[in-house]
DSSP file (Angstrom, degrees, kcal/mol; ACC not computed):
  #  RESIDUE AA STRUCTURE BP1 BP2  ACC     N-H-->O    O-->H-N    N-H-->O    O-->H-N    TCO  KAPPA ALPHA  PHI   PSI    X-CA   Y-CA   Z-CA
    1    1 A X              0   0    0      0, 0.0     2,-0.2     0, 0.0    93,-0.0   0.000 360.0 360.0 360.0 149.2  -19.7    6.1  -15.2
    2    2 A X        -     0   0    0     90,-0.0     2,-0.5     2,-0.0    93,-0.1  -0.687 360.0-162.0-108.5 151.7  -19.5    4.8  -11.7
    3    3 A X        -     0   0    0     -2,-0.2     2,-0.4    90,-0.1   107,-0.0  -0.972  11.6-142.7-141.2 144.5  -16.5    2.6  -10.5
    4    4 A X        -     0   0    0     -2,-0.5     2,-0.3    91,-0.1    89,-0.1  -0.904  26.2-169.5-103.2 146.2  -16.6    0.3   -7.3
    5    5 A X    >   -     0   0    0     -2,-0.4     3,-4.6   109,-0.0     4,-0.3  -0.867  37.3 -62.3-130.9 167.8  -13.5    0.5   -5.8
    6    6 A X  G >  S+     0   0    0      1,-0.3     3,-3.2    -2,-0.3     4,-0.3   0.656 119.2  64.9  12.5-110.1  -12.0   -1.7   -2.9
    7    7 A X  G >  S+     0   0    0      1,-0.2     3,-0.9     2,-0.2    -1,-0.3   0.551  90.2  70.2 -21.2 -21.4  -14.0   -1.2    0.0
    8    8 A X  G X  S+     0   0    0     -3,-4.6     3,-1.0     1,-0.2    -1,-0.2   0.600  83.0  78.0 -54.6 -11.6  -17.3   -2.9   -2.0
    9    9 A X  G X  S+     0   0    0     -3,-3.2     3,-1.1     1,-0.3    -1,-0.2   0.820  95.0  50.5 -76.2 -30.0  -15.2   -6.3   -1.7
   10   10 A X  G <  S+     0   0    0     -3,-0.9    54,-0.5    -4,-0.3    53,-0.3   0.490 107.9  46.1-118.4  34.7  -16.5   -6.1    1.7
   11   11 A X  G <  S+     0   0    0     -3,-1.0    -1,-0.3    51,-0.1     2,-0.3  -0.234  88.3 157.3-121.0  44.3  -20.1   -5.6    1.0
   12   12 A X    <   +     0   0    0     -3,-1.1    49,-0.2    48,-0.1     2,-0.1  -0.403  16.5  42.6 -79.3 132.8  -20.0   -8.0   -1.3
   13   13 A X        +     0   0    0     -2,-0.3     2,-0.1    47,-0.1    47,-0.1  -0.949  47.4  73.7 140.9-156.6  -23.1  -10.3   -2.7
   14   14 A X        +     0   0    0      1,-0.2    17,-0.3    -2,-0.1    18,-0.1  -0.609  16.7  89.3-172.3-163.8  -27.1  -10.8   -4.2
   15   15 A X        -     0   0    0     -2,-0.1    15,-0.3    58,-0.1    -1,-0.2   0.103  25.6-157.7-120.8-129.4  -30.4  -10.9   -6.0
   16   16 A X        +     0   0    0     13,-0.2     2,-0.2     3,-0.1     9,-0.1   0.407  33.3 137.0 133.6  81.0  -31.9  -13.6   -8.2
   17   17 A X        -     0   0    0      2,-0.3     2,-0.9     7,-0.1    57,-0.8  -0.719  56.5-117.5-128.3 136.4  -34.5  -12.5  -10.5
   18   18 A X  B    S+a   74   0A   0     -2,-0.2     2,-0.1    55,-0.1    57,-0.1  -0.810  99.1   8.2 -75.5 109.1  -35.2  -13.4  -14.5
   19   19 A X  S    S-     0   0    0     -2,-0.9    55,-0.4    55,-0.8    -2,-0.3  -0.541 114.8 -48.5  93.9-178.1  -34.8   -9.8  -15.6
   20   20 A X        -     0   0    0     53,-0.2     2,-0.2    -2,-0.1    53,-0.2  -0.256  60.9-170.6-100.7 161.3  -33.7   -6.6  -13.9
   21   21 A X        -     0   0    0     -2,-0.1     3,-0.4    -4,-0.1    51,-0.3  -0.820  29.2-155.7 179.9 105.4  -35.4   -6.0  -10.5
   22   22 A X  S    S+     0   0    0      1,-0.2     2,-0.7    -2,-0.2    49,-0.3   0.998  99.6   3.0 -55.2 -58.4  -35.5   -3.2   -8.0
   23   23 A X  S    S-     0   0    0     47,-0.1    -1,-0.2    48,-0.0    35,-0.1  -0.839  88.7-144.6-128.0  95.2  -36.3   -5.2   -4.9
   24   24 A X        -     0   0    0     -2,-0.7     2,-0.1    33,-0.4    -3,-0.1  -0.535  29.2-100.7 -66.5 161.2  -36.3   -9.2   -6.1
   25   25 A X     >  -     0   0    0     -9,-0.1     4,-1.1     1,-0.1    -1,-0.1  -0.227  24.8-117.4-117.2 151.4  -38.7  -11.2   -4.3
   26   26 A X  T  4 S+     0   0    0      2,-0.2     6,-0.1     1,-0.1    -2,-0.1   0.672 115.6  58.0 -31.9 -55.5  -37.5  -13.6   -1.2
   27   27 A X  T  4 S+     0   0    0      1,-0.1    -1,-0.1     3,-0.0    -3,-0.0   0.758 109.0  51.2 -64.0 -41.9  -38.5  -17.0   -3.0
   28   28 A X  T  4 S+     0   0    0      2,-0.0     2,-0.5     3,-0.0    -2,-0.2   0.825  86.8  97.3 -58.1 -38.0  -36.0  -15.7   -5.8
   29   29 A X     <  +     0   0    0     -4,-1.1   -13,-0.2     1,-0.1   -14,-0.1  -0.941  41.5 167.1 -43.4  90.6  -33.2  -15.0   -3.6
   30   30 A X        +     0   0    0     -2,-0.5    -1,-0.1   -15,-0.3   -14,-0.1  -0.742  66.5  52.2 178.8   5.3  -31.0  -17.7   -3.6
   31   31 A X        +     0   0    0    -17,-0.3   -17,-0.1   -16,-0.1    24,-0.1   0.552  65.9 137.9-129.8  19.8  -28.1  -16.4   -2.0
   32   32 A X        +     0   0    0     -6,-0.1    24,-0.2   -18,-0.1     2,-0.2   0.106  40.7  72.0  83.9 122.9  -29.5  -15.2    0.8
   33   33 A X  E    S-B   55   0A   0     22,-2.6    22,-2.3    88,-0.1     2,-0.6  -0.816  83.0 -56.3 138.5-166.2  -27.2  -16.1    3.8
   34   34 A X  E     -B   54   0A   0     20,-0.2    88,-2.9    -2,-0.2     2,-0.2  -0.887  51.8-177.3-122.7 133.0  -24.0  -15.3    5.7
   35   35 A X  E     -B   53   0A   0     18,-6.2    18,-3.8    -2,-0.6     2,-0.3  -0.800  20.8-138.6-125.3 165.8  -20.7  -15.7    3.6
   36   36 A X  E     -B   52   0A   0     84,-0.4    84,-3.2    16,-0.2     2,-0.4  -0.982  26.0-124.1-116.5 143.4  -16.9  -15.4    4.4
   37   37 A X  B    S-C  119   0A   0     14,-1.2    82,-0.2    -2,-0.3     3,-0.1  -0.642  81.3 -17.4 -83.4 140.2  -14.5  -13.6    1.8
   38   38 A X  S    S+     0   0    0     80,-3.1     2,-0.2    -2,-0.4    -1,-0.2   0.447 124.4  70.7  70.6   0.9  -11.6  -15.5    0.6
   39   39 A X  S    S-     0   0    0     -3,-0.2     2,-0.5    12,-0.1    81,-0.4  -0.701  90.3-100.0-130.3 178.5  -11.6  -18.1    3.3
   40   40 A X        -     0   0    0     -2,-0.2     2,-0.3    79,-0.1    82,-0.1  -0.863  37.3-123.2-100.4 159.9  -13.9  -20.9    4.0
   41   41 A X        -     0   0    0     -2,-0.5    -5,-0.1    80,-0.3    82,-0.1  -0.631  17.9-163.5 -92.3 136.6  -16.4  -20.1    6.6
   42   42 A X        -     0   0    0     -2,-0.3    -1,-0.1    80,-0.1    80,-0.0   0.569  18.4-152.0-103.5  -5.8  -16.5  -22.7    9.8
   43   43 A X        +     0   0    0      1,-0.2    -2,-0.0     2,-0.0    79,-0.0   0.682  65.9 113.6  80.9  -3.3  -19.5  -21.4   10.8
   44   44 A X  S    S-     0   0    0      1,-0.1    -1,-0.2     0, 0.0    -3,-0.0  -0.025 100.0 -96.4-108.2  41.5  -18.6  -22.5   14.6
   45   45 A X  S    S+     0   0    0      1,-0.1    -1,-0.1     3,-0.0    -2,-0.0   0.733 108.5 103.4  80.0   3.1  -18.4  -18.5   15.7
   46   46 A X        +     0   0    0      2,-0.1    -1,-0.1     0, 0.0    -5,-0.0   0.846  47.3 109.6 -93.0 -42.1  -14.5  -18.7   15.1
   47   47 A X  S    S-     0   0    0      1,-0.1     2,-0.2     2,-0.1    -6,-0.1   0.075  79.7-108.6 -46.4 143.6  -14.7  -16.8   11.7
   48   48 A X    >   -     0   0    0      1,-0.2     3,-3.6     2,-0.1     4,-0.3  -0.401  21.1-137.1 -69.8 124.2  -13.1  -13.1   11.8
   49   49 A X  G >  S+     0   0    0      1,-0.3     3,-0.5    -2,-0.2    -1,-0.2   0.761  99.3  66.5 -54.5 -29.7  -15.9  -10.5   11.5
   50   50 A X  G 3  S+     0   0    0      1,-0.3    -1,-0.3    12,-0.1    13,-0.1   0.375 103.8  41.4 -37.6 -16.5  -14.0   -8.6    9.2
   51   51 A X  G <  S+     0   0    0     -3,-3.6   -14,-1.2    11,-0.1    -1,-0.3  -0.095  97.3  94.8-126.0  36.2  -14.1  -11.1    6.6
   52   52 A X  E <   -B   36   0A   0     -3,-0.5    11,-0.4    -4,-0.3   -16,-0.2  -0.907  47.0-177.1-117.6 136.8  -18.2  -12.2    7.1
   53   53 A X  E     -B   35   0A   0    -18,-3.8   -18,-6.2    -2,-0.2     2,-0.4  -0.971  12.9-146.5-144.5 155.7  -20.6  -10.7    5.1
   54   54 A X  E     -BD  34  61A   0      7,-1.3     7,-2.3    -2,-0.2     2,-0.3  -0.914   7.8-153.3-121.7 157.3  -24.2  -11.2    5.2
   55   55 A X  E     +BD  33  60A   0    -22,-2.3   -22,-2.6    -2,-0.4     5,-0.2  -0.988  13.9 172.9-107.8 114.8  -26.9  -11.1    2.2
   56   56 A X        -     0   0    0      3,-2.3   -25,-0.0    -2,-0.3     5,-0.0  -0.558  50.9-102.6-125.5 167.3  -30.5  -10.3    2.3
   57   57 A X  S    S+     0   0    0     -2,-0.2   -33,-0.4   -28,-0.1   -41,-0.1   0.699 124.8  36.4 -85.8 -13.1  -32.9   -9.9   -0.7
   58   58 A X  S    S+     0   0    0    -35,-0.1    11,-0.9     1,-0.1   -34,-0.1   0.824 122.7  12.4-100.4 -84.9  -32.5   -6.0   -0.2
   59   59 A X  E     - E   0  68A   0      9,-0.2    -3,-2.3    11,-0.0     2,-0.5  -0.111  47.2-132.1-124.1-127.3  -29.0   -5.7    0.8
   60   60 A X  E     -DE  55  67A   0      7,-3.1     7,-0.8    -5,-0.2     2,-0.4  -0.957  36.1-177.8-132.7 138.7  -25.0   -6.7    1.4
   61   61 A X  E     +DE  54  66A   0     -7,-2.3    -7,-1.3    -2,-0.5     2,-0.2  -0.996  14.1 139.5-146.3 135.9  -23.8   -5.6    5.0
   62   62 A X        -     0   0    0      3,-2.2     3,-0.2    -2,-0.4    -9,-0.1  -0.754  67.5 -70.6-145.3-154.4  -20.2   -6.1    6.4
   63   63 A X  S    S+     0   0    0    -11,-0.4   -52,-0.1   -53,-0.3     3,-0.1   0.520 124.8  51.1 -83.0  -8.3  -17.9   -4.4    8.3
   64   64 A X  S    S-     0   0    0    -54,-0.5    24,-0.4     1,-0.1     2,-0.3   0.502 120.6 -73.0 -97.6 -12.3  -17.0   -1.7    5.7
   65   65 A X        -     0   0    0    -55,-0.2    -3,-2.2    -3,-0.2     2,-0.2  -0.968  50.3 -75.5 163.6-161.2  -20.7   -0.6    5.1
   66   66 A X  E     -EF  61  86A   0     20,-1.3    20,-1.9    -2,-0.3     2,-0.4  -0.778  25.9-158.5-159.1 108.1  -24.0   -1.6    3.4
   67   67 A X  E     -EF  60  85A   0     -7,-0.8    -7,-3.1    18,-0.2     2,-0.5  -0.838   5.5-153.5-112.3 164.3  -25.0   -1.6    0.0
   68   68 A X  E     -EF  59  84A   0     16,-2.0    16,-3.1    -2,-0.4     2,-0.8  -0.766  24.8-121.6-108.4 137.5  -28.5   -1.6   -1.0
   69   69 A X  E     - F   0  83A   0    -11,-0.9    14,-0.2    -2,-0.5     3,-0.1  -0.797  20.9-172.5-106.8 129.2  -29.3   -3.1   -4.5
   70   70 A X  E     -     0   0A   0     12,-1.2     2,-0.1    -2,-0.8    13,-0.1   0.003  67.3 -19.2-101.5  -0.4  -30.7   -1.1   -6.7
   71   71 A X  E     -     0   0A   0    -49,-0.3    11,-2.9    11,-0.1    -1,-0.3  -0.490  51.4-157.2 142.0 142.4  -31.4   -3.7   -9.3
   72   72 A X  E     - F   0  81A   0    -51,-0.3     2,-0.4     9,-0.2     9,-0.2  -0.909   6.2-179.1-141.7 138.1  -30.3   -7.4  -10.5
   73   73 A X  E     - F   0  80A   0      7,-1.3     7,-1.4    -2,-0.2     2,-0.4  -0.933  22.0-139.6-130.1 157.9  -30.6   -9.2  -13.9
   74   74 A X  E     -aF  18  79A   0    -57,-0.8   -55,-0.8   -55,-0.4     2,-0.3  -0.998  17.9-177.5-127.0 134.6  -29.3  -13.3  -14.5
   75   75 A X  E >   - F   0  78A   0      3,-1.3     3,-2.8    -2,-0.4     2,-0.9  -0.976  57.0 -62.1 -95.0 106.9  -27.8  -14.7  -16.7
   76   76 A X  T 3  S-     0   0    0      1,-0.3    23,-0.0    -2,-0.3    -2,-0.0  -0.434 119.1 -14.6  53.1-119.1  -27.2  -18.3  -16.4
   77   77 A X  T 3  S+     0   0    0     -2,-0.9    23,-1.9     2,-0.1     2,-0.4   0.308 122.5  81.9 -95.2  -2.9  -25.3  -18.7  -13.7
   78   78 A X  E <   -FG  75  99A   0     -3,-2.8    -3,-1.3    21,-0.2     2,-0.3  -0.883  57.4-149.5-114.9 138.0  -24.2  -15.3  -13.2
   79   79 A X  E     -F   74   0A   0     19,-1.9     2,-0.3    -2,-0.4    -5,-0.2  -0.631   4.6-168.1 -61.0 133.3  -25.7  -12.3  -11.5
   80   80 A X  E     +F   73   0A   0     -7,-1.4    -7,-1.3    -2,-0.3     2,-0.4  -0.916  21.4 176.1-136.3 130.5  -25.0   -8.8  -12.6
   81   81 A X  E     -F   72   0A   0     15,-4.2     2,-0.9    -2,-0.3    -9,-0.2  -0.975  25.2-140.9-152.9 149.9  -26.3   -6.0   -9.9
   82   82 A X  E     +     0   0A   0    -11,-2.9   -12,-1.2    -2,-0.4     2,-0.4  -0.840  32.6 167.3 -96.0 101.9  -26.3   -2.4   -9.4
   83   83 A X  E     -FH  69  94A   0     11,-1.4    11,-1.3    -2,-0.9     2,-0.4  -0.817  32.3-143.3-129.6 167.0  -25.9   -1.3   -6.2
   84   84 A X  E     -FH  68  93A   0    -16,-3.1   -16,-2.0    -2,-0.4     9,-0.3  -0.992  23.0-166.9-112.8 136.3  -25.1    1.9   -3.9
   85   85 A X  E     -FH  67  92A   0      7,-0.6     7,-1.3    -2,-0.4     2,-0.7  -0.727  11.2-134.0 166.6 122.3  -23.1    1.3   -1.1
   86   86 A X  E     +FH  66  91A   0    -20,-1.9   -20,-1.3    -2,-0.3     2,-0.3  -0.971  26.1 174.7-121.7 137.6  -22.4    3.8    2.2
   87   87 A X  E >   - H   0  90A   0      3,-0.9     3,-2.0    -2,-0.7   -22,-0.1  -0.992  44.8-109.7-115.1 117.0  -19.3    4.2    3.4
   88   88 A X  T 3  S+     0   0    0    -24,-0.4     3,-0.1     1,-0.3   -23,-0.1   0.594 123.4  48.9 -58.7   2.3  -18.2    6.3    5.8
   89   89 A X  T 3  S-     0   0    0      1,-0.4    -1,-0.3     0, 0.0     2,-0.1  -0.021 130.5 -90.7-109.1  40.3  -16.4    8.6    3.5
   90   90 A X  E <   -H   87   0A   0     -3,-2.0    -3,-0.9     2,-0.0    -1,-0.4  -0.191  56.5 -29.3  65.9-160.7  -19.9    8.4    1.7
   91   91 A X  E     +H   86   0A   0     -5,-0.2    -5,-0.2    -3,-0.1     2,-0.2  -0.040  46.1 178.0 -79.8 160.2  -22.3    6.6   -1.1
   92   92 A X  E     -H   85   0A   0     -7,-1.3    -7,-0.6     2,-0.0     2,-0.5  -0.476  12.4-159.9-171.2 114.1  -20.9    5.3   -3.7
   93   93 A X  E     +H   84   0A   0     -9,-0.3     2,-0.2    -2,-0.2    -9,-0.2  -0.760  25.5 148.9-112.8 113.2  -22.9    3.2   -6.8
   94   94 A X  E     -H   83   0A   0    -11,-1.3   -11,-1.4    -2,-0.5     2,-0.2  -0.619  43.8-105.7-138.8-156.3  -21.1    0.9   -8.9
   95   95 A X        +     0   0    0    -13,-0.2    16,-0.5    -2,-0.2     2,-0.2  -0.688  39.8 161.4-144.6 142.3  -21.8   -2.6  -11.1
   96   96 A X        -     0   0    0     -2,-0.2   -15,-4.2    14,-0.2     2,-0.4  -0.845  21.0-147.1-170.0 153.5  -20.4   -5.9   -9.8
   97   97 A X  E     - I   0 109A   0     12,-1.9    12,-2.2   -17,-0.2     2,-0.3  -0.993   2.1-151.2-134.5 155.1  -21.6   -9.7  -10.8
   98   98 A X  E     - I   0 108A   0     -2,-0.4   -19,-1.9    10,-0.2     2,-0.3  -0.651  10.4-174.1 -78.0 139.3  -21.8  -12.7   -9.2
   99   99 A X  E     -GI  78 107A   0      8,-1.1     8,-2.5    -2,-0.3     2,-0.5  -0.949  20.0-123.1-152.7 129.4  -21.6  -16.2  -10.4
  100  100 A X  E     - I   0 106A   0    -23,-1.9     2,-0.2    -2,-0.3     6,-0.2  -0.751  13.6-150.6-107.2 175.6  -22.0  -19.1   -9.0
  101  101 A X    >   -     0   0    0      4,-1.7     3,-1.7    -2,-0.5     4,-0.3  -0.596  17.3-128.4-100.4 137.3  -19.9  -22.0   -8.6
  102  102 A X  T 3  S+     0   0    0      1,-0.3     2,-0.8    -2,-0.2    -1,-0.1   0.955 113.2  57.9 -50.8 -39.0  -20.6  -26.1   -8.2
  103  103 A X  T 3  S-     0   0    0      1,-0.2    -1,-0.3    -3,-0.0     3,-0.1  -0.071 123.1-110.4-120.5  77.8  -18.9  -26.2   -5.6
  104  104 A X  S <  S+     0   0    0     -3,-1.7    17,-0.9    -2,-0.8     2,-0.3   0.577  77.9 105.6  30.2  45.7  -21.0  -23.6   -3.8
  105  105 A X  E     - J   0 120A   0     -4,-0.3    -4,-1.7    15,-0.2     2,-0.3  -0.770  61.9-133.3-118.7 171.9  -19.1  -20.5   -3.4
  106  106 A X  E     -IJ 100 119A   0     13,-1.9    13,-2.2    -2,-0.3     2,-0.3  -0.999  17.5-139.3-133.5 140.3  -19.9  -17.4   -5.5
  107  107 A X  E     -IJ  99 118A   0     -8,-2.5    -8,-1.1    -2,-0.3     2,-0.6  -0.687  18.5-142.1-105.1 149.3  -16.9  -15.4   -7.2
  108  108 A X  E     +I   98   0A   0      9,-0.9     2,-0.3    -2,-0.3   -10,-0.2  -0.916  23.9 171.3 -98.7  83.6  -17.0  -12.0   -7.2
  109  109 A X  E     -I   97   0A   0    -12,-2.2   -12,-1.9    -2,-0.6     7,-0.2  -0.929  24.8-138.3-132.2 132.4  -16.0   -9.5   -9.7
  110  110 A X        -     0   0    0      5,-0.8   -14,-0.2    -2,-0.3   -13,-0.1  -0.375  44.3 -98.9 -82.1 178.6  -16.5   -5.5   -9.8
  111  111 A X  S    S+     0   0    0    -16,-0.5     4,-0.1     1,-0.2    -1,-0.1   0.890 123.4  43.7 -81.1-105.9  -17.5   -4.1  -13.6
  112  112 A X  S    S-     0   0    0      1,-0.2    -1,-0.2     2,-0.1   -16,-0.0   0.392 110.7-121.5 -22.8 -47.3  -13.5   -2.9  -14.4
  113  113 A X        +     0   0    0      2,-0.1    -1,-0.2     3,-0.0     3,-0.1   0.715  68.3 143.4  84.1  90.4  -12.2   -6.1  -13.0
  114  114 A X        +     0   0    0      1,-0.5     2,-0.3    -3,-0.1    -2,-0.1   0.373  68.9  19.2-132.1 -22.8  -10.1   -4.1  -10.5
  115  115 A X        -     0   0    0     -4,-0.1    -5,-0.8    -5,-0.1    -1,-0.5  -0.896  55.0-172.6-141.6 173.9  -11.0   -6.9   -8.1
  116  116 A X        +     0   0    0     -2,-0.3     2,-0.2    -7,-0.2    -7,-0.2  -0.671  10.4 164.3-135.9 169.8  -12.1  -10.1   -7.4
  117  117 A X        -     0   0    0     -2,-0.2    -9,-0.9     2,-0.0     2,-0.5  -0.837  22.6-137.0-175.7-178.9  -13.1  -12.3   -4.2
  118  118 A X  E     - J   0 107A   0     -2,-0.2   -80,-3.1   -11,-0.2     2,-0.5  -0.903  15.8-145.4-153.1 137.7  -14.9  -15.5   -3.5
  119  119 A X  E     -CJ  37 106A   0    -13,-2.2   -13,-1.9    -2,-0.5     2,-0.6  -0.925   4.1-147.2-134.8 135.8  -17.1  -16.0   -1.1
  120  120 A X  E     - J   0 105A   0    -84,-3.2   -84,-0.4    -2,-0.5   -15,-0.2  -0.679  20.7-132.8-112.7  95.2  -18.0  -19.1    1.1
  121  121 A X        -     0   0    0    -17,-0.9   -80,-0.3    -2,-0.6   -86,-0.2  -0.041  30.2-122.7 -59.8 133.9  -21.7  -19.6    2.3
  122  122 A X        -     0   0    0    -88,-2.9   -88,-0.2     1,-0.1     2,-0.1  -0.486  27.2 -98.1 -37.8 136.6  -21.7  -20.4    6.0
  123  123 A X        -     0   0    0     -2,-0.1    -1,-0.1   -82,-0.1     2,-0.1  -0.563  42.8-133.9 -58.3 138.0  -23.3  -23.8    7.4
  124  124 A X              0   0    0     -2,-0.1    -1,-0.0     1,-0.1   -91,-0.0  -0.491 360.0 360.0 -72.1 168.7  -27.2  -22.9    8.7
  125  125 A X              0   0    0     -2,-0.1    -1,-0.1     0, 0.0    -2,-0.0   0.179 360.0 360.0 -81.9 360.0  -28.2  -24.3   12.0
């Protein structure tokens, strides 16, 4: 069994597919975008790069890494996705889901529950 530890918090995020998915489609994606962890994002170029992470329909990029996801199913409102993640002290593949929230953030949780985070979509221009 594979365990995400720490350092995933800050390649955190997701897909958004009916069923399991290697590479979810574009249309599906639906978080797709640039988040902040644990703060709300101002979006004005002030937010710390340390805490931004962006999300694409292949993967989660921060400052700690990139993980690629390897596969997505939803449930309701929730996400669950398998991804692998490099780091410099090398890959590492664990389980984490997503859910969103009404009032548009998405909470974060790895498979053990060893962590949390919640994470704050950006304003577009």
């Amino acid at each position: 069994m594979f365990k995400i530890v720490h350092p995933l918090v800050g390649c955190i995020t997701v897909a958004l597919v009916a069923g399991a998915s290697a590479a979810p489609a574009a249309d599906n994606f639906a978080l797709t975008g640039i988040y902040t962890q644990n703060v709300p994002c101002k979006g004005d170029g002030s937010d710390p790069s340390e805490l931004q992470v962006k999300i694409s329909p292949e993967e989660i990029d921060s400052h700690v890494g990139v993980c690629t996801f390897l596969g997505t199913k939803r449930e309701g409102s929730s996400i669950d996705a398998h991804l692998e993640c490099q780091f410099p002290t090398g890959p590492l593949m664990g389980e984490v889901t997503f859910t969103m929230r009404p009032d548009n953030t998405v909470q974060f949780i790895d498979r053990d529950k060893t962590y949390s985070a919640i994470l704050y979509r950006c304003p577009t221009n």
